[in-house]
C-alpha positions as CSV (number, residue, x, y, z in Angstrom):
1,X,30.1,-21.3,-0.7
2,X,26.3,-21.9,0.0
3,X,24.3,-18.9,0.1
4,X,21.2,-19.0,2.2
5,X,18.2,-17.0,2.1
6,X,15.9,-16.8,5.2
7,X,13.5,-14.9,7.8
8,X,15.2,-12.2,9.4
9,X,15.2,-12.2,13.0
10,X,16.1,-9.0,15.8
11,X,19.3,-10.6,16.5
12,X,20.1,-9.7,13.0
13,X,19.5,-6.2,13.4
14,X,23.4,-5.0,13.7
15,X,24.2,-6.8,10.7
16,X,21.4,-5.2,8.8
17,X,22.6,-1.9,10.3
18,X,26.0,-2.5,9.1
19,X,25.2,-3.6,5.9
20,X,22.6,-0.7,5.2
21,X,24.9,2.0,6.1
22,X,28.1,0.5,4.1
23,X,25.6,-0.1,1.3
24,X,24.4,3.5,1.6
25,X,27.9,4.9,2.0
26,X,29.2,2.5,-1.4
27,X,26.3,3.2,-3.7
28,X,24.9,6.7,-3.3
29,X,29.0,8.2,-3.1
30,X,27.9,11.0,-5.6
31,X,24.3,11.3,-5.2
32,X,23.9,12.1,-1.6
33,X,26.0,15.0,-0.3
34,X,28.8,13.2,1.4
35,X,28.3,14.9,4.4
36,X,25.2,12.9,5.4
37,X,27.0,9.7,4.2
38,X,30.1,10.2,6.4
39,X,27.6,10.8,9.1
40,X,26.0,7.6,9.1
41,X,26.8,5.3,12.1
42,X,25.5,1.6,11.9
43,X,25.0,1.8,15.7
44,X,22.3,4.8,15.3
45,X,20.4,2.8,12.2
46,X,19.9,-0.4,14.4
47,X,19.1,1.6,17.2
48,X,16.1,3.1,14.8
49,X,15.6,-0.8,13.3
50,X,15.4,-2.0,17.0
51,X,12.4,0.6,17.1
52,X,10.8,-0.7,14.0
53,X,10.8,-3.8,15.3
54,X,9.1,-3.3,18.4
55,X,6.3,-1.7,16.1
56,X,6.6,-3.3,12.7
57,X,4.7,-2.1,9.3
58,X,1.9,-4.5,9.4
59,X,2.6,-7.1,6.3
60,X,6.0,-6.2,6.0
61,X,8.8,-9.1,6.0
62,X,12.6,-9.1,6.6
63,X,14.9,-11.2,5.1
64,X,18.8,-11.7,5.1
65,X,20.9,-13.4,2.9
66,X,23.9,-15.6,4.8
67,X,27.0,-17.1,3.8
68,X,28.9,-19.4,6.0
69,X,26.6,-17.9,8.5
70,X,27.3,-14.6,8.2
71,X,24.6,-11.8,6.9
72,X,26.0,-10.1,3.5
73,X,22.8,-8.7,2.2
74,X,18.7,-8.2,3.3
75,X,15.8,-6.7,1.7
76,X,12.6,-6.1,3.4
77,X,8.8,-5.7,1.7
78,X,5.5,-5.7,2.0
79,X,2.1,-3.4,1.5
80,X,3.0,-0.3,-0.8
81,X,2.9,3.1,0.6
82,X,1.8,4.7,-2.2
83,X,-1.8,6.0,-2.3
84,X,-1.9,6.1,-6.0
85,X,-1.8,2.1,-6.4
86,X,-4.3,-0.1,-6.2
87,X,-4.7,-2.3,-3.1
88,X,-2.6,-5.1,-3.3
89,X,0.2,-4.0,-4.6
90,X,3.6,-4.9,-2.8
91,X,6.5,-3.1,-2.3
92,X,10.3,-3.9,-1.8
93,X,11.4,-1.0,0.6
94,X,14.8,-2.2,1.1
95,X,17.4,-4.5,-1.1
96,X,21.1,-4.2,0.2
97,X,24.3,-6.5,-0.2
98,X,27.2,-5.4,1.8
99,X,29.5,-4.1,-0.9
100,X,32.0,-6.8,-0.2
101,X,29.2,-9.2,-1.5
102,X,28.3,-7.5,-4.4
103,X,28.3,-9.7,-7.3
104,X,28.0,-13.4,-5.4
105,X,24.3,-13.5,-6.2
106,X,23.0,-12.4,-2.8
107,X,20.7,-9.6,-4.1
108,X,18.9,-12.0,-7.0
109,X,18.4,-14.8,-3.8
110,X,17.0,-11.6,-2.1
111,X,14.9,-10.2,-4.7
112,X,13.8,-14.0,-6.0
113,X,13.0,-15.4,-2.6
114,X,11.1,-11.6,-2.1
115,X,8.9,-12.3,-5.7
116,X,8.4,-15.6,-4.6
117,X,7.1,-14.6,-1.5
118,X,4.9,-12.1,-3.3
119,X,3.6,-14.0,-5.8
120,X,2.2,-16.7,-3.4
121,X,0.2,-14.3,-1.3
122,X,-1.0,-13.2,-4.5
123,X,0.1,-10.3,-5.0
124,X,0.1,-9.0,-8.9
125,X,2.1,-5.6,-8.6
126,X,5.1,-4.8,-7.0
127,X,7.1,-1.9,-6.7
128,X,10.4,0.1,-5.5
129,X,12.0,3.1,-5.6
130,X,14.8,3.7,-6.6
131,X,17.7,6.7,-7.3
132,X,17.7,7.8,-10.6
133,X,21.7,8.0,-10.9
134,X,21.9,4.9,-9.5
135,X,22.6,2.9,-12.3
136,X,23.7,-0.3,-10.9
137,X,20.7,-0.9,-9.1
138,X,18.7,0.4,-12.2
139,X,20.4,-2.0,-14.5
140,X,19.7,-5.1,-11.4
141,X,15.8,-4.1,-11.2
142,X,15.4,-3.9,-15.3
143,X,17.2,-7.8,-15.0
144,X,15.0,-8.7,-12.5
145,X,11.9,-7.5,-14.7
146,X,10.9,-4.0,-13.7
147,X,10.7,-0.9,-15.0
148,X,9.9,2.8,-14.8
149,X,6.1,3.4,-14.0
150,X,6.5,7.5,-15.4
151,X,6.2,8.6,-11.5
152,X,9.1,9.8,-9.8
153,X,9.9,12.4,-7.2
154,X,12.7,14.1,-4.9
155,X,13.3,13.8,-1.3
156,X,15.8,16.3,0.5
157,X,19.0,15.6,2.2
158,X,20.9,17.8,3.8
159,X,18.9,20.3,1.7
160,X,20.2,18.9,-1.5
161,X,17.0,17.3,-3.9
162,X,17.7,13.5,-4.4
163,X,15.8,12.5,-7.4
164,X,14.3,8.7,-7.2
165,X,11.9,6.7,-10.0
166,X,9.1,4.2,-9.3
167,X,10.1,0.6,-11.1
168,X,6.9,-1.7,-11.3
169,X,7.1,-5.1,-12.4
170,X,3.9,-7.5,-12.7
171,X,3.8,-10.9,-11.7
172,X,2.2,-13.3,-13.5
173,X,1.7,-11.2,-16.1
174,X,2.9,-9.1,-18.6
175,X,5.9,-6.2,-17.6
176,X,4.8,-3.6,-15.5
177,X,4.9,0.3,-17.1
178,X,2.4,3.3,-16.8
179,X,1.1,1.9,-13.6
180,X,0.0,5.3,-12.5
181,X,-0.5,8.8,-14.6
182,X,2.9,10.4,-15.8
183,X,3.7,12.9,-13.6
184,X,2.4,11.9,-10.4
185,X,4.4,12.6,-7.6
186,X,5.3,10.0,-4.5
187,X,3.6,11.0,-1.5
């Protein structure tokens, strides 16, 4: 089965939807309240991705992994949001494989084909976020060369704190780590 990694396009959007709630609903069972997870409808996150689109983050880039032409995982990067880096430095806001695809090697084509893409425009730092009791996404990140930074932060849900750590990972160069001053909070 030939997996293919390409430019994600608006006729994608429901498929990202999809795959971004189930993805959601899958790997933060336990981290999230469950509440907010049942809640999720992948008809109301592509109506919000439809809206993005229209306006896009200026830099940012979409892709989608496909097998036998259909979408089982995207990721999307581009310019970090976080004041405390320097300019430059990259960010991947989004990795997901539908959890049926977990496993196949759709989020290393993702992440790989996302590196790639960074390192050519020259980019030397990249980042992510990602939960702290998410440990199969922690242990995919540390394999695909990042690490914690020392920042981290909490964002509510549902008015429960959701802890999250900063991974950096340097390309070209040697691992990223202390990237910005222990303790600093994401903005």
């Amino acid at each position: 089965m030939d997996l293919r990694v390409r430019e994600m396009t608006e006729a994608d959007l429901d498929d990202v939807a999809e795959i971004r709630v189930r993805g959601w609903q899958f790997a933060y069972r336990g981290l999230m309240p469950q509440s907010y997870l049942d809640a999720m409808s992948p008809e109301a996150d592509a109506a919000a991705r439809r809206k993005r689109w229209a306006d896009p983050r200026p830099g940012a880039v979409g892709l989608v992994a496909e097998r036998e032409g259909r979408v089982i995982g995207f990721a999307a990067f581009g310019p970090t949001r976080d004041e405390d880096l320097a300019a430059g430095a990259h960010e991947v806001y989004a990795l997901y494989v539908h959890p049926d695809g977990i496993g196949t090697g759709a989020g290393r084509a993702l992440m790989d084909e996302s590196l790639d893409r960074c390192r050519t425009a020259g980019v030397e730092l990249v980042v992510l976020w990602v939960l702290i009791g998410n440990h199969r996404a922690r242990r995919f990140y540390e394999r695909a060369g990042f690490g914690p930074d020392g920042t981290s932060t909490a964002y509510d849900v549902d008015g429960v704190a959701v802890p999250e750590v900063r991974y950096a990972r340097r390309l070209g160069g040697p691992p990223a780590g202390d990237t910005a001053p222990r303790g600093s909070m994401r903005t």
